[in-house]
N, C-alpha and C positions, 0 to 999 in steps of 0.2 A: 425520497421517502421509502421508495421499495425496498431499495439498498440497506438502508438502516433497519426495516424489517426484518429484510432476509441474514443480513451479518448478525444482527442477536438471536434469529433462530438458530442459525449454525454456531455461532459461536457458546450459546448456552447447551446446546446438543452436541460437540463435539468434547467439551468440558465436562458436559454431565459422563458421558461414555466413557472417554479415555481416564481423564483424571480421578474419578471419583472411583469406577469401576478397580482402575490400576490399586488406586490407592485400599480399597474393601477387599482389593486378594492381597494384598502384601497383607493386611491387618489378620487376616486368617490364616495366613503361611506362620503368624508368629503371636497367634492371640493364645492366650494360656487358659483354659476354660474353669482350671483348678483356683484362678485365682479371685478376690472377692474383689471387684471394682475396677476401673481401668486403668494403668500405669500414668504414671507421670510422659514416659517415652510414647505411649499411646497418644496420649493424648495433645501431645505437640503434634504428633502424624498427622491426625487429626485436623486439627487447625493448619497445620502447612498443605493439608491434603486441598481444605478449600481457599487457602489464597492461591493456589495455584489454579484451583480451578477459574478463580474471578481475573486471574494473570492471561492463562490459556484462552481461555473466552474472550475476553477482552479485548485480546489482539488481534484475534480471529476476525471478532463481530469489527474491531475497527477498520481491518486492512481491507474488508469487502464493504464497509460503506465510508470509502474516502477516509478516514480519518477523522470522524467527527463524534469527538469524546462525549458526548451525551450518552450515545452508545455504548459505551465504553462501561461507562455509570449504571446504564440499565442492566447490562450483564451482571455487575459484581451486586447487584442489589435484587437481582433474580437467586444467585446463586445464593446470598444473605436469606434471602427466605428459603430456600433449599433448605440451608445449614438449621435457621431454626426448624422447621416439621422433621427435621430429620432427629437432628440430635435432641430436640426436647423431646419427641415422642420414642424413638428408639431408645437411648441407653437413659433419659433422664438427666445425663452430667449439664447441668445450669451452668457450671462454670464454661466448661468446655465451649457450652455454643454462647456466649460473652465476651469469649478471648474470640472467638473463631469470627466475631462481628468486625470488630478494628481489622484482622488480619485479611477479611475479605476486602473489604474496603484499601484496604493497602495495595491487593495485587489487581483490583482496577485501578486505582492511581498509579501504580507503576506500569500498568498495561499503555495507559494513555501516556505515560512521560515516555515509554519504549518505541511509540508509532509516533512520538512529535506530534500527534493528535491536535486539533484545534475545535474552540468553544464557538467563535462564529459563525453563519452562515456559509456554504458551501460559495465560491467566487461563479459569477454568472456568464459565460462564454459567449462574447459580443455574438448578434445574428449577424449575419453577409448579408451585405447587399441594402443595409438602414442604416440609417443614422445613430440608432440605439444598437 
């Protein structure tokens, strides 16, 4: 249980940092201020900026708690509420954080197909020295 705690705080904090941050300077390296709304190429950034985060995290929070994709789920559904307070209150684009819901959701499931991840309980390592 600690495990699984501890992998989705890191794994949602090394996702929130790297990826989102990475991805807010590239958007101002090449954000146009002249212009009225956000680009079509914007806005796929966007949306790839957080399946990658729900990818990054995902594998992260899974590879430190065994592999056990529940985690995996928590991540890309932390990040899913991320995406909405972010996008619905900063720029308003509704579409944007709607596509940006499926696409989270995608790079935790492919976070858990990429770790082989498992839905069962973790296997129980017989005690020495018992019967059980």
């Amino acid at each position: 249980m600690l495990r699984s705690i501890i992998g989705v705080t890191f794994g949602v904090l090394v996702a929130a940092f790297i990826v989102i941050f990475a991805a807010n300077a590239a958007h101002h390296a090449f954000y146009n201020p002249d212009a009225n709304g956000i680009g079509l190429a914007e806005q796929l950034g966007i949306i790839g900026a957080w399946a990658a985060c729900a990818f990054l995290g995902g594998v992260i929070a899974l590879l430190i708690a065994k592999r056990w994709a529940p985690v995996g789920w928590v991540v890309a559904m932390t990040m899913a509420l991320f995406a909405i307070t972010n996008i619905g209150v900063s720029s308003g684009a509704w579409g944007v954080m709607l596509a940006a819901l499926p696409a989270i959701a995608g790079g935790g499931w492919l976070a858990i197909l990429a770790t082989r991840s498992r839905y069962g309980p973790p296997p129980v390592k017989p005690k020495k020295g018992g019967i059980l």
